[in-house]
Backbone as JSON Lines, residues from 0, in Angstrom:
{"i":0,"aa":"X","n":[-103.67,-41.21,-5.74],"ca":[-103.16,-42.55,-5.77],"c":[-102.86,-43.05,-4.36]}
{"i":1,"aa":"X","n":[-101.88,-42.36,-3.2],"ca":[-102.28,-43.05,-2.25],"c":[-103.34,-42.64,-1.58]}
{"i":2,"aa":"X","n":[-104.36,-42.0,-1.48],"ca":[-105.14,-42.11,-1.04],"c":[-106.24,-43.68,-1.11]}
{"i":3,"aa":"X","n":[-106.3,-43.78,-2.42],"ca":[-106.77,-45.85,-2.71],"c":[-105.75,-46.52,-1.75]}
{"i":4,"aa":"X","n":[-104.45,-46.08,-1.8],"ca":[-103.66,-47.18,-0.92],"c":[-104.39,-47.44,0.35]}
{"i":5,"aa":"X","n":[-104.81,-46.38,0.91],"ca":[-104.92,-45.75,2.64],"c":[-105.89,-46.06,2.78]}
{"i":6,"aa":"X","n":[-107.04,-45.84,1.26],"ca":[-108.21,-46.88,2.14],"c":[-108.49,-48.32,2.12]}
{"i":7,"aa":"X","n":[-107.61,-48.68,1.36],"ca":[-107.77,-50.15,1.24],"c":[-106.88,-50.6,2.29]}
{"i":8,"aa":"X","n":[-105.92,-50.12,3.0],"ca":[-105.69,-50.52,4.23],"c":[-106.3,-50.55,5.39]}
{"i":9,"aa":"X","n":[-107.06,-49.42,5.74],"ca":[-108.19,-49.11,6.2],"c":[-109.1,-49.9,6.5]}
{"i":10,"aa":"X","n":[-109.42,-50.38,5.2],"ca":[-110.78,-51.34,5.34],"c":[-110.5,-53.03,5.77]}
{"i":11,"aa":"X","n":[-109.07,-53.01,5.42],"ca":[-108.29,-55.07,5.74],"c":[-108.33,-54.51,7.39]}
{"i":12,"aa":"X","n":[-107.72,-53.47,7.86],"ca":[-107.39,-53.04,9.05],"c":[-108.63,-53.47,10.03]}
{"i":13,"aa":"X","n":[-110.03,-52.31,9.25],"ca":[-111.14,-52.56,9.99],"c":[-111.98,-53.67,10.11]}
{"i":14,"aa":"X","n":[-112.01,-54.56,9.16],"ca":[-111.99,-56.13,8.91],"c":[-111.75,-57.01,9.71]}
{"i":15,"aa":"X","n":[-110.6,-56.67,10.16],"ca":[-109.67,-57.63,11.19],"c":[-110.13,-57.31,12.23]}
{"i":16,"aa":"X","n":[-110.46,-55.69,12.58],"ca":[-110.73,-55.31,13.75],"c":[-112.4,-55.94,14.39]}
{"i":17,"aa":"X","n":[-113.17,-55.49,13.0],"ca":[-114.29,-56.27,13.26],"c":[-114.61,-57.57,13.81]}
{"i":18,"aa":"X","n":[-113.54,-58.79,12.85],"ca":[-113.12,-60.15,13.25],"c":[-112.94,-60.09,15.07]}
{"i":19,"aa":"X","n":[-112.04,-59.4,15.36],"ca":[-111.67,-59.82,16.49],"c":[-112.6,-58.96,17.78]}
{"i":20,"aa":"X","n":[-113.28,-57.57,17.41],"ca":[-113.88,-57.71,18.2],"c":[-115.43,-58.36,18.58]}
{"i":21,"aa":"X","n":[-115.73,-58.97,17.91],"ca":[-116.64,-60.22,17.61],"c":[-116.88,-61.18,18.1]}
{"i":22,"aa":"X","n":[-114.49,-61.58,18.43],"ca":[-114.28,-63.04,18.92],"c":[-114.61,-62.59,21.11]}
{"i":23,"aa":"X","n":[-114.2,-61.55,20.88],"ca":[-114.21,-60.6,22.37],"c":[-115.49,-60.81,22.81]}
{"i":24,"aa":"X","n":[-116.49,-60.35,21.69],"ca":[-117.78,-60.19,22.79],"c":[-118.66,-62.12,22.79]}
{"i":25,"aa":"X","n":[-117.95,-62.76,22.07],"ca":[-118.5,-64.06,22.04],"c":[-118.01,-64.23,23.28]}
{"i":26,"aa":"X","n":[-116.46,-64.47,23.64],"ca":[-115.96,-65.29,24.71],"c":[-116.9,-64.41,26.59]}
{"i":27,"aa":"X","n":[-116.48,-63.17,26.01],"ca":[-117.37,-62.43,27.61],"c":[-118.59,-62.75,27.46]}
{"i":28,"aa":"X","n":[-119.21,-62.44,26.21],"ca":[-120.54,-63.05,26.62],"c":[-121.0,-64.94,27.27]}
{"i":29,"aa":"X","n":[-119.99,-65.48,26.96],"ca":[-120.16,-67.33,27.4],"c":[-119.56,-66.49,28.59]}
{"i":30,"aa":"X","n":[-118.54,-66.12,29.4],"ca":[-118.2,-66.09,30.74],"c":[-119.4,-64.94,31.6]}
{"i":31,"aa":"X","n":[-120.24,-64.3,31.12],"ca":[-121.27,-63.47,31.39],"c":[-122.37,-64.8,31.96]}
{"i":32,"aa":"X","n":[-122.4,-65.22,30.56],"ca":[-123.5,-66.39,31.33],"c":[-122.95,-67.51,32.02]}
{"i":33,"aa":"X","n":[-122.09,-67.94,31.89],"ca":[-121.3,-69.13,32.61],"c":[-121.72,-68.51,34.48]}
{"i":34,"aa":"X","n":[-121.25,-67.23,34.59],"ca":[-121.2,-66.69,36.17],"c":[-122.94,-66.62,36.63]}
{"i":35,"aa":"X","n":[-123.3,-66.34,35.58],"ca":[-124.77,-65.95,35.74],"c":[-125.94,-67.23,36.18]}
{"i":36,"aa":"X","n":[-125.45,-68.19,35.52],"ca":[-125.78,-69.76,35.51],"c":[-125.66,-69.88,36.75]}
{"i":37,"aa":"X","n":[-124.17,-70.12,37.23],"ca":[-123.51,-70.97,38.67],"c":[-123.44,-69.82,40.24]}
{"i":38,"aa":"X","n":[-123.52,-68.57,39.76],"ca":[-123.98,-67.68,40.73],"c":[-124.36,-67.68,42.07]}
{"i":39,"aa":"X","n":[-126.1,-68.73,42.03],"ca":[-126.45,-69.18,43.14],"c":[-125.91,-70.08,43.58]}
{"i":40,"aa":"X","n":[-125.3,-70.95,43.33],"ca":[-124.81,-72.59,43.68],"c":[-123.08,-72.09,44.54]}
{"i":41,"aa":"X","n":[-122.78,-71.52,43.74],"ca":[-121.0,-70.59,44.01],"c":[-121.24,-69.86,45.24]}
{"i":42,"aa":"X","n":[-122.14,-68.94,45.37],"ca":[-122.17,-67.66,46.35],"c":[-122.4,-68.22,47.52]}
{"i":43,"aa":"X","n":[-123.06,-69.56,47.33],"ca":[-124.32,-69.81,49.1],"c":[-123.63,-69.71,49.6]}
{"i":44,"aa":"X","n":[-122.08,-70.59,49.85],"ca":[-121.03,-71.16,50.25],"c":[-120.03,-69.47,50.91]}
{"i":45,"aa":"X","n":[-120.64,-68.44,50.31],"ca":[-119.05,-67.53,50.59],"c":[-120.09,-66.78,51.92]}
{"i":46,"aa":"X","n":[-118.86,-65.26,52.35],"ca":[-119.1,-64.92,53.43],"c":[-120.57,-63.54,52.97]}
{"i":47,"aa":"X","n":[-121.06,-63.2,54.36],"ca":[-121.41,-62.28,53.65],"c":[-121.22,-61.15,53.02]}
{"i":48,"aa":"X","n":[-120.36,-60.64,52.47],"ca":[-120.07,-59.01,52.38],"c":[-119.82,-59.52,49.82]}
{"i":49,"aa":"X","n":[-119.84,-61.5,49.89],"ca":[-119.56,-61.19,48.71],"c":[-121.18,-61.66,48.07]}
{"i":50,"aa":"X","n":[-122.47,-61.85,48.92],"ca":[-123.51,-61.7,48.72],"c":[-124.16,-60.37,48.45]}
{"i":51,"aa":"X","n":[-123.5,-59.44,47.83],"ca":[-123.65,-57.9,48.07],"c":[-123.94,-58.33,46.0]}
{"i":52,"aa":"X","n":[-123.5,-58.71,45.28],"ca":[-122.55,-58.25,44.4],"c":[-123.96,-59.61,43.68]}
{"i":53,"aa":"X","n":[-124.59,-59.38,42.68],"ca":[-125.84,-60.26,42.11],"c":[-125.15,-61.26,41.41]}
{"i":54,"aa":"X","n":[-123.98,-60.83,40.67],"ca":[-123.42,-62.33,39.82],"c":[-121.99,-62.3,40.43]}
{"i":55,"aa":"X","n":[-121.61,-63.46,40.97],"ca":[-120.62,-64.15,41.52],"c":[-119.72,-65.37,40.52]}
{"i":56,"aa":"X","n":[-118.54,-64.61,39.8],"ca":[-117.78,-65.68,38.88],"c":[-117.25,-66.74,39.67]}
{"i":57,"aa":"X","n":[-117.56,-68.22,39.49],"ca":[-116.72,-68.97,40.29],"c":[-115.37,-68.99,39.37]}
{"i":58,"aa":"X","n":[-115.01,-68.35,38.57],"ca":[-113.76,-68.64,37.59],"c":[-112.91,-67.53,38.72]}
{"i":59,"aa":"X","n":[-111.17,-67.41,37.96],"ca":[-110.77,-66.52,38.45],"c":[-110.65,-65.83,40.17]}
{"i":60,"aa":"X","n":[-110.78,-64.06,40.56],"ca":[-110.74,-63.95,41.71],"c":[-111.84,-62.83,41.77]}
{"i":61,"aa":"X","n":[-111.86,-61.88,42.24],"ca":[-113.05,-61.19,43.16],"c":[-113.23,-59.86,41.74]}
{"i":62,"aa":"X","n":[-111.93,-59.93,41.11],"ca":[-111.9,-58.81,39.66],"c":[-112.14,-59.56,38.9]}
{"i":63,"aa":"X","n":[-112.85,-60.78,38.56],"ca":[-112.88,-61.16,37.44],"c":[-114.11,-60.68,37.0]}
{"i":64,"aa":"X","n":[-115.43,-60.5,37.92],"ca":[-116.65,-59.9,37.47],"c":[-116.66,-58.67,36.77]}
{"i":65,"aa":"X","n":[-115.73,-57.5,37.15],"ca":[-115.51,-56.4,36.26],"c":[-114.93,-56.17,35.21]}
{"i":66,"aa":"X","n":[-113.72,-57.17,35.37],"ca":[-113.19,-57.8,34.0],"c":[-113.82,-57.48,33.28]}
{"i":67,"aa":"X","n":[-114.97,-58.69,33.19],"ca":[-116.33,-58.91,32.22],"c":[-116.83,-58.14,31.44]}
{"i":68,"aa":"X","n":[-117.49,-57.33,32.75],"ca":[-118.58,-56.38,32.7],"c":[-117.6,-55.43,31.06]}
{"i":69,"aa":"X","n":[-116.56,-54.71,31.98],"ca":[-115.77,-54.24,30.92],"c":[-115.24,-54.54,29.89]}
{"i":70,"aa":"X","n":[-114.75,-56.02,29.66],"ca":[-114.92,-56.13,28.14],"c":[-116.17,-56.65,27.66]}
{"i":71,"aa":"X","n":[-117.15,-56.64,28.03],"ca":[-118.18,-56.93,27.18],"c":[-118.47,-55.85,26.75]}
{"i":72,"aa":"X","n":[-118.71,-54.7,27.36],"ca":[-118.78,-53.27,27.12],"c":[-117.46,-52.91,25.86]}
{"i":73,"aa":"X","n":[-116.42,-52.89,25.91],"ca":[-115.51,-52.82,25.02],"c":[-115.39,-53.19,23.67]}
{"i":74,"aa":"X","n":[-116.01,-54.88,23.75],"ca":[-116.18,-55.41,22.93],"c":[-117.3,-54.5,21.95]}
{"i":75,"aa":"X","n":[-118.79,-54.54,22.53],"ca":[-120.06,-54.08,22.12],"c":[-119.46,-53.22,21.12]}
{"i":76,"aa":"X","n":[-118.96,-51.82,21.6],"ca":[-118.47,-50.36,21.64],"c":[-116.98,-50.54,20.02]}
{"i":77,"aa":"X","n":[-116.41,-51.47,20.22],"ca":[-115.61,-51.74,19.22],"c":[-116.21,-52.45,18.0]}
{"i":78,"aa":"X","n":[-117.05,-53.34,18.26],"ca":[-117.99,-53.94,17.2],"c":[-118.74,-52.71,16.16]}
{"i":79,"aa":"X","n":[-119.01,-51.87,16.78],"ca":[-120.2,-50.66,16.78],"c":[-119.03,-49.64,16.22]}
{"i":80,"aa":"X","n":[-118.27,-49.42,16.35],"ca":[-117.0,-48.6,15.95],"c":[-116.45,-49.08,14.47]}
{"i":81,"aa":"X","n":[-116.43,-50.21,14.76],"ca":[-115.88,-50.81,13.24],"c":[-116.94,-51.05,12.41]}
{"i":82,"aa":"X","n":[-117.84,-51.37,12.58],"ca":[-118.94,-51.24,11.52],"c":[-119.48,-49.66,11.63]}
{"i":83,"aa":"X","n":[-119.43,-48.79,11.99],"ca":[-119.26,-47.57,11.61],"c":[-118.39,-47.15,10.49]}
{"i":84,"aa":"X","n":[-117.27,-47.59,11.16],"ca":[-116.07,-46.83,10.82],"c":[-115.81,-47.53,9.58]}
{"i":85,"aa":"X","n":[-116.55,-49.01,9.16],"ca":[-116.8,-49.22,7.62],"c":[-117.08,-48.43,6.77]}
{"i":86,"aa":"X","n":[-118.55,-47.93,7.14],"ca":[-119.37,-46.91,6.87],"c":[-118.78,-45.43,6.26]}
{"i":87,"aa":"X","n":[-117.79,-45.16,7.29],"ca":[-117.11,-43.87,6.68],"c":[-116.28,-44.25,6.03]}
{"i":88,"aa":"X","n":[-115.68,-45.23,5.88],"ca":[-114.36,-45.68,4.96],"c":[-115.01,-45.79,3.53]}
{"i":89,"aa":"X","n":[-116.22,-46.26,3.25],"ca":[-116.85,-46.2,1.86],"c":[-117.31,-44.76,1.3]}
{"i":90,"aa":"X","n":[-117.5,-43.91,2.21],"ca":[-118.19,-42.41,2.0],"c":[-116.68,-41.53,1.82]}
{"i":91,"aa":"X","n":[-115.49,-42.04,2.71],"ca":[-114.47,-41.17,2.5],"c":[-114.25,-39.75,1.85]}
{"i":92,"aa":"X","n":[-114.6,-39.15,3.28],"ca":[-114.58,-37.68,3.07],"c":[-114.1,-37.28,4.22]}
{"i":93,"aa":"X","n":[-113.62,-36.09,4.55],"ca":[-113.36,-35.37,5.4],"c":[-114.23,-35.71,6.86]}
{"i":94,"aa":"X","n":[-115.73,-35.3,6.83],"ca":[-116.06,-35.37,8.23],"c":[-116.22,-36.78,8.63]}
{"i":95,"aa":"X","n":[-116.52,-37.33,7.87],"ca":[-116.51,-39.19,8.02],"c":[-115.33,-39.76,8.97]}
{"i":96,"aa":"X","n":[-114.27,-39.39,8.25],"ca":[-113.39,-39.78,8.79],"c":[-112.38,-38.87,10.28]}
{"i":97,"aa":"X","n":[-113.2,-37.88,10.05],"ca":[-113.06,-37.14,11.51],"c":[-113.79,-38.12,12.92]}
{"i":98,"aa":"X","n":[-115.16,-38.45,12.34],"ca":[-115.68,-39.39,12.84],"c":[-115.61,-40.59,13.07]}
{"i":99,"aa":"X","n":[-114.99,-40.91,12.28],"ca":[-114.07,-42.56,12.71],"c":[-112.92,-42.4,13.63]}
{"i":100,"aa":"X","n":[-112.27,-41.78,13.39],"ca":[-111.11,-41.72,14.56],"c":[-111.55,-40.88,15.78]}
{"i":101,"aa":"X","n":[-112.3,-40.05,15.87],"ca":[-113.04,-39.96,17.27],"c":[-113.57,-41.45,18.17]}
{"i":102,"aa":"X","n":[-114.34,-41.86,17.41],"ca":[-115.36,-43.18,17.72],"c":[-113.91,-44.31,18.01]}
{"i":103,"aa":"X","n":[-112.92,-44.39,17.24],"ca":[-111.91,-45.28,17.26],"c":[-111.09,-44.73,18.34]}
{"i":104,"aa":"X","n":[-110.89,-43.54,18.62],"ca":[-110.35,-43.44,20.22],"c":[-111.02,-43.98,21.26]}
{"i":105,"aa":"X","n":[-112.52,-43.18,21.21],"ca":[-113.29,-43.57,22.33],"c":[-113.51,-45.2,22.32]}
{"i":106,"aa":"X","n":[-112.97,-46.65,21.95],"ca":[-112.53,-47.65,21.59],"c":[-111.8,-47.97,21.9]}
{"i":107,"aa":"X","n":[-110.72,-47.5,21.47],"ca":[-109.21,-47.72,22.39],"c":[-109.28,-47.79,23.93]}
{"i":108,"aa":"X","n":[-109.56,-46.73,24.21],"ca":[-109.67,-46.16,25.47],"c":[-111.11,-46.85,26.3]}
{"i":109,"aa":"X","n":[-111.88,-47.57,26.2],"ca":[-112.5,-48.54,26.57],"c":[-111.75,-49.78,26.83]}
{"i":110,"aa":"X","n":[-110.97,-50.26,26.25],"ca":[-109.99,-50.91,25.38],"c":[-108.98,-51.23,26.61]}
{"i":111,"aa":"X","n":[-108.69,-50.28,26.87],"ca":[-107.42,-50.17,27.7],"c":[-108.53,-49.9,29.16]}
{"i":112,"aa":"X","n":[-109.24,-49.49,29.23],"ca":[-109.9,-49.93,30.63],"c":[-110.39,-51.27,30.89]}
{"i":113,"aa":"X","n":[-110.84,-52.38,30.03],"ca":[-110.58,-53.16,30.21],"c":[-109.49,-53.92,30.53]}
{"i":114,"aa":"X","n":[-108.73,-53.87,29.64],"ca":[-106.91,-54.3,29.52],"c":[-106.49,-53.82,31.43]}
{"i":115,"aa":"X","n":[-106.65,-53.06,31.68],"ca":[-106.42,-52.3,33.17],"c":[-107.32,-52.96,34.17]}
{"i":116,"aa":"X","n":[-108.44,-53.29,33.8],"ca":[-108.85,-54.21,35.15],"c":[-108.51,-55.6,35.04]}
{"i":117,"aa":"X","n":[-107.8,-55.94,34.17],"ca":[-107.42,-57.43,33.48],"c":[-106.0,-57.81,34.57]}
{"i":118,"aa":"X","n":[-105.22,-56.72,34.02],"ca":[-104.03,-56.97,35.19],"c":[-103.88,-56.77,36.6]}
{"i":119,"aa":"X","n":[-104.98,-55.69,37.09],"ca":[-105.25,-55.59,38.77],"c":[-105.15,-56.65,39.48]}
């Protein structure tokens, strides 16, 4: 009996998670191309040492490009995690779900490397 509880939390849980990392890789992906667009027009203007670096965000400061890079990566990696980790939530068994919370760390912890170049 709770075991039905645990997975039906599980699955609203991974739902949501899905939802939002979705909304993640939409917004990095528009600021991916937004930098990618204005790049040449932004860069002519700077010194040389930030002509090193192929996409130049005019948003933000000199971390906002890794920002990016990293949550788009985060995002991807969490998208891919939760629709997995659907996957084992319907099969619910033992190694399944060994495998979801592996995959859901390695997530987190993407997660928080983003989150970490966010506040630098």
């Amino acid at each position: 009996m709770a075991s039905g509880g645990s997975k039906s939390v599980a699955l609203v849980l991974l739902t949501l998670n899905l939802v939002l990392y979705f909304i993640v890789i939409v917004i990095a992906s528009w600021a991916m191309n937004h930098g990618i667009q204005r790049s040449g027009e932004a860069a002519s203007v700077l010194t040389t040492p930030a002509h090193i670096f192929p996409i130049y965000f005019p948003m933000g400061n000199m971390t906002t490009g890794f920002f990016i890079i990293f949550t788009l990566i985060a995002g991807v990696v969490g998208f891919t995690t939760s629709v997995t980790g659907l996957n084992n939530i319907f099969q619910w068994n033992a190694p399944n779900l060994n495998a979801a919370a592996m995959s859901s760390l390695t997530t987190w912890a993407l997660t928080l490397l983003a989150m970490g170049s966010a506040t630098s």
